[in-house]
VODREN-723769 format. One record per residue (C-alpha): residue number from 1; x, y, z; residue in three letters. Coordinates in pm, 1 decimal. Layout:
<nodes>
(NUM,(X,Y,Z),"ALA") ...
</nodes>
This chain:
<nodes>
(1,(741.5,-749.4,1295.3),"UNK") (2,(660.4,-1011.7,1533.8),"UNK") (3,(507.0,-1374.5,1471.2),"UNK") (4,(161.6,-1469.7,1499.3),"UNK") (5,(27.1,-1605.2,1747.9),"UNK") (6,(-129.5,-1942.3,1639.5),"UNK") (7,(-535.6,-1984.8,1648.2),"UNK") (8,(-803.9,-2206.6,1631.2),"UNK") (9,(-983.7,-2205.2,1325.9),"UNK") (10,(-1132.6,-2043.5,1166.4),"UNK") (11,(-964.9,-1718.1,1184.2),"UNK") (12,(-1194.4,-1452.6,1230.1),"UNK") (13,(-1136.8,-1146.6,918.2),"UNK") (14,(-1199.1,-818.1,865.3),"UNK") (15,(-1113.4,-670.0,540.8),"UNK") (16,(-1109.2,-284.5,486.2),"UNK") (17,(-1099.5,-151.9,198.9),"UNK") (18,(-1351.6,-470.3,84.8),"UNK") (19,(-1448.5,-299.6,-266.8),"UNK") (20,(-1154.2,-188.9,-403.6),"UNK") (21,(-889.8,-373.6,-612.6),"UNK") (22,(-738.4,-515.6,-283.4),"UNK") (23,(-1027.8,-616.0,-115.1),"UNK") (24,(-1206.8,-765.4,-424.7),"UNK") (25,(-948.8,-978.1,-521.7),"UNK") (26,(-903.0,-1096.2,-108.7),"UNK") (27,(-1290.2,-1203.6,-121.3),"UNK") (28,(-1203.5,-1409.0,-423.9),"UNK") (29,(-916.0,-1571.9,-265.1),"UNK") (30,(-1123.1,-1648.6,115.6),"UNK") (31,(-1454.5,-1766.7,-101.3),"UNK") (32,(-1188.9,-2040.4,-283.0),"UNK") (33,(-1016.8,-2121.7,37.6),"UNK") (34,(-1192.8,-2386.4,309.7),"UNK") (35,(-1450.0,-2257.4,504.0),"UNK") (36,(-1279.2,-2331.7,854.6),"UNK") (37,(-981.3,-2152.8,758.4),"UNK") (38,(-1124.3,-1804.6,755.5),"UNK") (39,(-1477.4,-1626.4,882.4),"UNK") (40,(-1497.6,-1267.7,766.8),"UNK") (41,(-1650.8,-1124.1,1034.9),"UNK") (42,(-1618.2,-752.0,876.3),"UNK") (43,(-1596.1,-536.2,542.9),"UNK") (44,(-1534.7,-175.2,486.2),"UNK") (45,(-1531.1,81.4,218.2),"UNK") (46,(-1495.2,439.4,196.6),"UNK") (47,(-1823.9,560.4,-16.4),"UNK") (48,(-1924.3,292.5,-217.4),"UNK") (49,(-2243.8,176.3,-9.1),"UNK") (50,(-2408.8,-62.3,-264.7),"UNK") (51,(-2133.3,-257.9,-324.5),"UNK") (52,(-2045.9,-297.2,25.9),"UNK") (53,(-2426.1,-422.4,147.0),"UNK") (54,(-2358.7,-683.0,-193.0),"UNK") (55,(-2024.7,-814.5,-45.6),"UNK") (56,(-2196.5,-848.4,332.6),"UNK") (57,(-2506.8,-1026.4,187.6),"UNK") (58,(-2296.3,-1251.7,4.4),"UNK") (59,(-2061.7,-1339.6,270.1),"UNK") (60,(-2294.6,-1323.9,533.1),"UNK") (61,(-2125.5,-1055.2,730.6),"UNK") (62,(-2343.3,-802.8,999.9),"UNK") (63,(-2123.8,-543.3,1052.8),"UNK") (64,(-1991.7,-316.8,811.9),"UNK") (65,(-1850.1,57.1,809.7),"UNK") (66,(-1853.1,347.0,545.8),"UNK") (67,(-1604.2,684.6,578.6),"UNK") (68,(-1843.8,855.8,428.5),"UNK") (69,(-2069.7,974.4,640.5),"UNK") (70,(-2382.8,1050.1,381.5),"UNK") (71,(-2278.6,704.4,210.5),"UNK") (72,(-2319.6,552.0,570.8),"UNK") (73,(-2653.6,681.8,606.2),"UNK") (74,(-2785.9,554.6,277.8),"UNK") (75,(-2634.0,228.8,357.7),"UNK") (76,(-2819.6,206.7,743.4),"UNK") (77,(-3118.7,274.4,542.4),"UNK") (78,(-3074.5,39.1,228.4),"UNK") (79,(-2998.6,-231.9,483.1),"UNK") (80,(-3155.0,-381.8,804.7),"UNK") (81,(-2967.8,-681.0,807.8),"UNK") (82,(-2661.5,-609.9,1036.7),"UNK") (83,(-2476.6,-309.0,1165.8),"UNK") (84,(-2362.1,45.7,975.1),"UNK") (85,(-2058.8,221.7,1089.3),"UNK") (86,(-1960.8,577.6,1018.8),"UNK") (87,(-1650.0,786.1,949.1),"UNK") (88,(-1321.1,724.0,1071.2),"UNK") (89,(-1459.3,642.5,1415.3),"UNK") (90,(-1638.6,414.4,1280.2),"UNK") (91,(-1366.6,217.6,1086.4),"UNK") (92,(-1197.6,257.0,1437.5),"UNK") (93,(-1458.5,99.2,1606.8),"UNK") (94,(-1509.0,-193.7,1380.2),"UNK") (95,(-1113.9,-264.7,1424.1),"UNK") (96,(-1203.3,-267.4,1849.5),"UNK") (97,(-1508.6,-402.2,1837.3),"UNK") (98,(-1561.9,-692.2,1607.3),"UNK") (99,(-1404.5,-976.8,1776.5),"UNK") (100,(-1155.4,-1075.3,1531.6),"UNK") (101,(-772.5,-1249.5,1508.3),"UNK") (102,(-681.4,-1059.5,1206.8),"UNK") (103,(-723.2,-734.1,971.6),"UNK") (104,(-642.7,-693.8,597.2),"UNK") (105,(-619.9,-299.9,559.7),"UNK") (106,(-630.7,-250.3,186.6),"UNK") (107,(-760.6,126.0,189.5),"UNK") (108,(-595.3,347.8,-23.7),"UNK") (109,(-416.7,654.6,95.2),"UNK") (110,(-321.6,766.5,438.4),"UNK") (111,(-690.5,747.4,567.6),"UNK") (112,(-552.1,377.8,653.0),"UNK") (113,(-302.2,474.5,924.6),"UNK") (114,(-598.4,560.4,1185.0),"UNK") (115,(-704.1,182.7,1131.9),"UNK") (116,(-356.2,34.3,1086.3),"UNK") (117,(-323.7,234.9,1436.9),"UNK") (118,(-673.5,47.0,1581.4),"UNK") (119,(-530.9,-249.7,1479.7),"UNK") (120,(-230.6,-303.7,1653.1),"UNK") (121,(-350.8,-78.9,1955.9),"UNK") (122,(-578.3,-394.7,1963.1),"UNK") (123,(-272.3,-645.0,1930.4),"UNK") (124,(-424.2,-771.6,1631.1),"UNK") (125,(-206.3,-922.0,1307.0),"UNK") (126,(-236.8,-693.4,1031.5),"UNK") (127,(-200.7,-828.3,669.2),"UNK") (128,(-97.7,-464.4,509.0),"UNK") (129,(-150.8,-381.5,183.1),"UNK") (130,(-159.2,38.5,254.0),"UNK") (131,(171.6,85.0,193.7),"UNK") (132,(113.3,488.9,346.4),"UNK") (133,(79.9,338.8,712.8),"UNK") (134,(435.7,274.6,695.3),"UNK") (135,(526.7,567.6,477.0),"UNK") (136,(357.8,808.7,699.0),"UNK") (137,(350.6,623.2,1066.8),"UNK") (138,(731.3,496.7,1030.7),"UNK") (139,(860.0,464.3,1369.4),"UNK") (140,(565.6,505.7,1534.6),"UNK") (141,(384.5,241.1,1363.9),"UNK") (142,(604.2,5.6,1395.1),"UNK") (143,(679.1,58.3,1779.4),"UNK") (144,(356.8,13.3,1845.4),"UNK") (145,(398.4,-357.3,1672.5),"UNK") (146,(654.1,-431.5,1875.6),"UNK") (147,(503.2,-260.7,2193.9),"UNK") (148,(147.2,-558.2,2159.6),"UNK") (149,(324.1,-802.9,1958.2),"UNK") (150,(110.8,-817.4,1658.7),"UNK") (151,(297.6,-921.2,1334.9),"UNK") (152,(224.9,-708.0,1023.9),"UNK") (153,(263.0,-913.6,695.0),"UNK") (154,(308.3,-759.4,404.0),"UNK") (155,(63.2,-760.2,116.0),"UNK") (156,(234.6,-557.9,-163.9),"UNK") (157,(394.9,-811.5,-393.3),"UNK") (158,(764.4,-637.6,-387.2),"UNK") (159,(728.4,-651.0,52.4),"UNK") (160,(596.3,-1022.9,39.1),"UNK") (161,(812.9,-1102.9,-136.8),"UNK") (162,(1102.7,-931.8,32.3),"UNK") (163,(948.8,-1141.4,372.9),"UNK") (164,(937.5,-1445.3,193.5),"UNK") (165,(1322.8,-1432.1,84.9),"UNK") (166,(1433.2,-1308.7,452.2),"UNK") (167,(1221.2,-1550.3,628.4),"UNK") (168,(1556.0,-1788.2,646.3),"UNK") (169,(1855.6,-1541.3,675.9),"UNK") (170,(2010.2,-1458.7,986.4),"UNK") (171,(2069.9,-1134.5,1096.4),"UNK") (172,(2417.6,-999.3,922.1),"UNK") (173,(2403.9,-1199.5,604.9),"UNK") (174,(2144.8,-949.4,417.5),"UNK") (175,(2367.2,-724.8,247.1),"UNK") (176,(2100.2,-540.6,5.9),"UNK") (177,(1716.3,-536.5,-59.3),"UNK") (178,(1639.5,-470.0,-433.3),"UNK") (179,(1270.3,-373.0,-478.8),"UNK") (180,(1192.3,-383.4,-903.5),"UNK") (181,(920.4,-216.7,-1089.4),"UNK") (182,(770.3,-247.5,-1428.5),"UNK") (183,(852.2,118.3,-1522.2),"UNK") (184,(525.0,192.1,-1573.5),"UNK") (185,(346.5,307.3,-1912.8),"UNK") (186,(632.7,574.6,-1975.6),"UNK") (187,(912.2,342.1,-1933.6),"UNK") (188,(1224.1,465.6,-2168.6),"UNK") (189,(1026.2,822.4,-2226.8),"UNK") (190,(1226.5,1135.5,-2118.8),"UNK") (191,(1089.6,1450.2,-1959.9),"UNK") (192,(1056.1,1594.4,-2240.6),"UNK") (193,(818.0,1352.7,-2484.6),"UNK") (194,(617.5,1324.2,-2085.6),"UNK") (195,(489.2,1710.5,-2168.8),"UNK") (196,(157.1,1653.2,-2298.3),"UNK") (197,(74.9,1321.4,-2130.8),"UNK") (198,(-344.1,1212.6,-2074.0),"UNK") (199,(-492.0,1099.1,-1791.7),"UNK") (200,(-628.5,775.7,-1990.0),"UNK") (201,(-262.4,716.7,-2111.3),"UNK") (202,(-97.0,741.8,-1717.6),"UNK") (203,(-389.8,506.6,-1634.0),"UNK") (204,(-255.8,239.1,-1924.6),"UNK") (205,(-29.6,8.2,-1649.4),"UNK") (206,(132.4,-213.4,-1876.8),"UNK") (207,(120.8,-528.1,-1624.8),"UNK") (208,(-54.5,-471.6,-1333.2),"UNK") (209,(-456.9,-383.0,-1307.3),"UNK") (210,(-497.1,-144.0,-1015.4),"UNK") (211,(-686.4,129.5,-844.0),"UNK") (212,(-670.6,495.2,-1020.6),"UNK") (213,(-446.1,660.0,-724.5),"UNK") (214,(-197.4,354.7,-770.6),"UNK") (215,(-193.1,353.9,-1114.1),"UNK") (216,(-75.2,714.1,-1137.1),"UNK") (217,(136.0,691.6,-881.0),"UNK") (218,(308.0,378.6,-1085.2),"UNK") (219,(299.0,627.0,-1374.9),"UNK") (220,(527.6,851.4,-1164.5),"UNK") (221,(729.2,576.2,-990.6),"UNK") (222,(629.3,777.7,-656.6),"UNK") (223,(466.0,389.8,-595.1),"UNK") (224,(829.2,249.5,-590.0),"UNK") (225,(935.8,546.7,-379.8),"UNK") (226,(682.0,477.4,-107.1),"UNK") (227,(724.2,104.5,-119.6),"UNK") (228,(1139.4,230.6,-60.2),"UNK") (229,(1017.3,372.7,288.6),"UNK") (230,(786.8,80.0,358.1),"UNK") (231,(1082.3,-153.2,309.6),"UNK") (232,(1321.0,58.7,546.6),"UNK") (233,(1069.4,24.7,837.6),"UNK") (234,(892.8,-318.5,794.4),"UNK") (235,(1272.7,-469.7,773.2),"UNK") (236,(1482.2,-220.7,903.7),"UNK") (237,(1751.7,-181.3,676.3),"UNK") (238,(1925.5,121.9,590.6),"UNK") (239,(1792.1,365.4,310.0),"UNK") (240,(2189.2,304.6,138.1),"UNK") (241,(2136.0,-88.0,147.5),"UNK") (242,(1770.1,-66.1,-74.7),"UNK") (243,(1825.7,-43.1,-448.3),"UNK") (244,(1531.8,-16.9,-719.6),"UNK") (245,(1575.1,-125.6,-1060.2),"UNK") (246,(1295.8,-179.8,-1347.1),"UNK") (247,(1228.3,-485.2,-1486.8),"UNK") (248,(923.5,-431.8,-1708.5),"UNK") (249,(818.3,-820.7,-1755.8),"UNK") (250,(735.2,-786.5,-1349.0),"UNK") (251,(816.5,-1189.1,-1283.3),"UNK") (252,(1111.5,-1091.7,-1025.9),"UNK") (253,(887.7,-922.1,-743.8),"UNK") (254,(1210.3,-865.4,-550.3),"UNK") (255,(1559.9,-999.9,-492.8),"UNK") (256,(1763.9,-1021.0,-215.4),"UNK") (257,(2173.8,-1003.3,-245.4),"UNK") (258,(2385.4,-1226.9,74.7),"UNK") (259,(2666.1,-1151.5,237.7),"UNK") (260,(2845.6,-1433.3,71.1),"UNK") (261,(2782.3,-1337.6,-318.3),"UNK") (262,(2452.4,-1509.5,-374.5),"UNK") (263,(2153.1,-1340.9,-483.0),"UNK") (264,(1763.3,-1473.8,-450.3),"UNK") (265,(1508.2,-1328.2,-649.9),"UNK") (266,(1114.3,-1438.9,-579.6),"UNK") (267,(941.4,-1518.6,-872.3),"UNK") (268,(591.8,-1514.2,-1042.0),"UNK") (269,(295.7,-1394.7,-1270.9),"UNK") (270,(199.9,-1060.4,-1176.9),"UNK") (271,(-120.2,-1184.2,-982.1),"UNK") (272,(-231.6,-1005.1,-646.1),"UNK") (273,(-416.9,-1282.5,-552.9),"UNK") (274,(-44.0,-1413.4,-444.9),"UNK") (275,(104.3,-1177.9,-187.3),"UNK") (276,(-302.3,-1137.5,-73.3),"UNK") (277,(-314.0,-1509.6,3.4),"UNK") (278,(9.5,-1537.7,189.8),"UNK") (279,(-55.9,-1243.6,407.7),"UNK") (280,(-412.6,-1374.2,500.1),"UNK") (281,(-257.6,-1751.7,542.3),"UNK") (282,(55.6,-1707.9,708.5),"UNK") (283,(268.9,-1886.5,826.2),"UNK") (284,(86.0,-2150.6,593.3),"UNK") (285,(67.8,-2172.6,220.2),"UNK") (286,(-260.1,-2238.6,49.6),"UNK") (287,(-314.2,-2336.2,-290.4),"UNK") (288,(-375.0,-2035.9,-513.3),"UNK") (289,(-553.2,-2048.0,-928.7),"UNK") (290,(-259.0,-1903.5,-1053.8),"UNK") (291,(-70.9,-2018.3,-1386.9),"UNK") (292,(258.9,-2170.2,-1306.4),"UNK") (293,(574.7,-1956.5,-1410.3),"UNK") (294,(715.5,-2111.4,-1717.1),"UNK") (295,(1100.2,-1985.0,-1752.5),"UNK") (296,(1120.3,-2125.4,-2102.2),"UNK") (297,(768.5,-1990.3,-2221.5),"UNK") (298,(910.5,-1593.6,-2138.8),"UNK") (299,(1230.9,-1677.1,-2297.6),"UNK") (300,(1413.6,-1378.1,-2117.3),"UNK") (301,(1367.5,-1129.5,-1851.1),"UNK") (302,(1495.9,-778.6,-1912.6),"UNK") (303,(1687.3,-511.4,-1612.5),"UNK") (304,(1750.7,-156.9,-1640.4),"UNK") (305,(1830.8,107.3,-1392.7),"UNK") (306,(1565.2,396.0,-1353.4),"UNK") (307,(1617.6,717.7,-1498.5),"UNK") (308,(1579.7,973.9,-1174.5),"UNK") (309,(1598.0,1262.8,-1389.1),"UNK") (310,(1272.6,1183.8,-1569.7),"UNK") (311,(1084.0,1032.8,-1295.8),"UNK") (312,(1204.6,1296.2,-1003.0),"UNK") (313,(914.9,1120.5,-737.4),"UNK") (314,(1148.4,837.1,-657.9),"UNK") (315,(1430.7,1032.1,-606.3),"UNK") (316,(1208.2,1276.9,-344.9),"UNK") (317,(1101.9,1004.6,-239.9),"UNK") (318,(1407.0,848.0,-112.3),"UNK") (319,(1522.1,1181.9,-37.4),"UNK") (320,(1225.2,1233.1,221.6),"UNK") (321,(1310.6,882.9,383.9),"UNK") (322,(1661.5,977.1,435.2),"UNK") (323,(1534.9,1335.2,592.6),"UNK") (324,(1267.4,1135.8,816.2),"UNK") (325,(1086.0,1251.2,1101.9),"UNK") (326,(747.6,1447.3,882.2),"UNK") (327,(940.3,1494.2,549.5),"UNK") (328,(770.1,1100.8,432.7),"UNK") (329,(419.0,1260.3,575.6),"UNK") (330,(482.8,1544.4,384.9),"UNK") (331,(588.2,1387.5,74.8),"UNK") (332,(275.7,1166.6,77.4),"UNK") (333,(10.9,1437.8,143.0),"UNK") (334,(161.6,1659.3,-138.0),"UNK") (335,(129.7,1295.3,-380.7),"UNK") (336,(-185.6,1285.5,-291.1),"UNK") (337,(-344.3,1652.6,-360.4),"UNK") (338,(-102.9,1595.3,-659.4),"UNK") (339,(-224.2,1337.6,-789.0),"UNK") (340,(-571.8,1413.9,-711.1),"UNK") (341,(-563.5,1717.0,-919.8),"UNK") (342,(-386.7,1556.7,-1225.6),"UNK") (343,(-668.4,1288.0,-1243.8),"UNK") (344,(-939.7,1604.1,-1214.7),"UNK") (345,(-768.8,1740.2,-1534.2),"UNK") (346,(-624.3,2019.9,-1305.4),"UNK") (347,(-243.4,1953.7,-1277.6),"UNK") (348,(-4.5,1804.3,-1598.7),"UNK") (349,(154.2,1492.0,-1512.8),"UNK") (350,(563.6,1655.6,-1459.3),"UNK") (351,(370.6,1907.0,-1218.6),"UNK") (352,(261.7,1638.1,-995.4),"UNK") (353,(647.6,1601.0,-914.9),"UNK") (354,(688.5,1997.2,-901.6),"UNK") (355,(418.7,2018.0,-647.0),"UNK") (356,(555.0,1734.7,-396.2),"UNK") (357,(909.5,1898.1,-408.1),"UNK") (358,(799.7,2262.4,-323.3),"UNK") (359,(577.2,2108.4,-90.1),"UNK") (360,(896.0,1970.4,71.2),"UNK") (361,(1107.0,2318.7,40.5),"UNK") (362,(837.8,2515.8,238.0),"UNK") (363,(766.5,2222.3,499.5),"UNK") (364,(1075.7,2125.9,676.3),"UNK") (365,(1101.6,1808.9,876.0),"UNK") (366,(1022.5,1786.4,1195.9),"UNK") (367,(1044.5,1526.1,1486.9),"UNK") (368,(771.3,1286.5,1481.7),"UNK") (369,(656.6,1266.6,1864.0),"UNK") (370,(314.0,1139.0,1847.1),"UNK") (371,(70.5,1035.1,1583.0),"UNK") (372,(-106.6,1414.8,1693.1),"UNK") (373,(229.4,1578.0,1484.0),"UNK") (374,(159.8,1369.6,1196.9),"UNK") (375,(-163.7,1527.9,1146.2),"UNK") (376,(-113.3,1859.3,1187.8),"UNK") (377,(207.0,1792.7,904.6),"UNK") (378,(-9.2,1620.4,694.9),"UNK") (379,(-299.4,1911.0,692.6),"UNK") (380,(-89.2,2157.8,661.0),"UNK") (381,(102.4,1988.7,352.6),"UNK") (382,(-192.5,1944.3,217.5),"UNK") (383,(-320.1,2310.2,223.7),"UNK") (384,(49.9,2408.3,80.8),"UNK") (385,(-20.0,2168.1,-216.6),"UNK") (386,(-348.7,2284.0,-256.9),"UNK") (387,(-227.7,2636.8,-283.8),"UNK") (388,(30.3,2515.5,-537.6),"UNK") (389,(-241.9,2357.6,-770.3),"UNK") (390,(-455.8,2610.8,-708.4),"UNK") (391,(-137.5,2858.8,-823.0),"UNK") (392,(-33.4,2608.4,-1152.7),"UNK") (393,(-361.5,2551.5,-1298.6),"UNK") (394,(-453.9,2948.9,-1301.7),"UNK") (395,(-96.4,3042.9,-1462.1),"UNK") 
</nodes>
């Protein structure tokens, strides 16, 4: 998606998304770095006020912005030392306005696009870790890269890795991307023993500690179906040459297989605090507190393909990136009332897939001609889905 321009130091950061898993662990890895590498110059969150006004003290930032409106206000009062921004105009604002060479946006959901959108409207690099920018944007998204030149690095440790491993191929010689995933905590269950599933036991991720949307939606392997349409539009290769297999140990992040036989694989603890620190640092590598991978110490590293039938949200998945146009912005709205409702006790865990599908049967795609028809196909998914839950949960 472009190449970065190259800056005097330091680069000036804003991180969205500042007090979730994302954020948190992207504070850790600036505060270890040098301090003339990186000034954050901005933090966000989306209701958690106290936290925020913490992570500003302690990194001495004066501007900061809430999407909650009520948690904004509680925030401008709790805190006279900078600026408080509110709702999505706000976030919006604090991409145009801050005076800044680069954005992390690690928000959760699609409430990122609007300030992936900012961003790059801005010709501003954009270290992504919301993976529904892509999924929902597509096209749009990343014309609009290509129409400012800002780069978008990925942050998601299957994409940076995929990035990594293309960084030296010509064009032709990629023959397939493989994105792998750790299965989740039902790996090997069927449908059947997935009946009666709890909340705390879809929240168990057996490898990765993440955010409670994520972690269900890693339960479901809908996560690996959304990172299948990221990969399609931040490299542009055909839905037929992406493959996903699970590999529960998650050391292979991704592989890539060559026109000429070979295959590379990228390698590595499961550790955020990698894929965070090359998208904040690129096209430079920094030095990262990470344990170095011993081969010898795992012993052996295990592949299986995924069983479709049992977790149906990859296969819609890939099904609604193949349809294109809103079917993705569909699919992700549904996930997201879904998943919502599961976690509120509302919904089973095999309904979350029912919902997204008949979400997709009574929405048909449609031609994406402005971010405006995005919208209005995500609201109204979301008010099918809604009805659905609303329909499951009384039955």
């Amino acid at each position: 998606m472009g190449e970065p321009r190259i800056l005097a130091m330091p680069r000036r950061l804003v991180i969205l998304g500042s007090t979730g898993s994302i954020g948190v662990q992207a504070l850790d890895v600036v505060s270890r770095g040098a301090r003339d590498e990186l000034q954050i110059v901005g933090l966000s969150a989306a209701t958690a006020w106290p936290a925020l006004i913490e992570q500003a003290r302690e990194h001495g930032v004066r501007r900061i912005a809430l999407a909650d409106q009520d948690a904004a206000a509680r925030a401008a009062e709790a805190w006279t030392d900078g600026e408080v921004l509110a709702g999505p105009d706000g976030l919006a604002q604090l991409v145009a306005e801050a005076g800044f060479d680069l954005v992390l946006n690690g928000i959760v959901g699609s409430a990122g696009l609007v300030p992936t959108v900012a961003t790059l409207s801005e010709g501003i690099d954009l270290a992504l870790a919301n993976k529904e920018s892509l999924v929902v944007g597509g096209e749009l998204v990343t014309r609009l890269a290509e129409a400012t030149g800002a780069a978008i690095i990925p942050v998601d440790s299957e994409h940076s890795a995929l990035h990594q491993l293309l960084a030296s191929e010509r064009p032709g010689t990629v023959d397939r991307l493989i994105l792998t995933a750790s299965g989740g905590p039902f790996r090997g269950r069927t449908a059947a023993d997935l009946g009666s599933v709890t909340i705390e036991q879809a929240l168990a991720h057996p490898t990765w500690a993440m955010g409670g949307k994520i972690t269900i939606d890693s339960a479901t392997l809908m996560n690996k179906g959304l990172e299948l349409i990221e990969a399609h539009h931040l490299f542009g290769t055909p839905y037929s040459q992406i493959d996903v297999i699970v590999h529960p140990q998650s050391i292979v992040h991704s592989l890539i297989q060559l026109c000429d036989g070979a295959t590379l694989a990228h390698l590595g603890y499961p550790d955020m605090r990698v894929p965070i620190a090359y998208g904040l640092h690129y096209p430079e590598r920094v030095d990262v507190p990470v344990k170095a991978l011993d081969l010898a110490e795992l012993a052996s590293l295990t592949f299986e393909p995924v069983d479709l039938e049992t977790f149906a949200c990859l296969r819609l998945a890939r099904e609604a990136g193949i349809a294109g146009g809103t079917a993705p912005c569909t699919l992700n709205a549904a996930n997201e009332i879904a998943v919502h409702a599961f976690l509120g006790g509302r919904l089973r865990f095999l309904q979350i897939a029912e919902v997204i599908e008949e979400t997709l049967q009574r929405q048909p795609e449609q031609r994406v001609h402005s971010f405006e028809s995005l919208a209005r196909a995500d609201a109204q998914a979301r008010r099918t889905a809604t009805d659905l839950v609303g329909a499951l949960a009384s039955a």
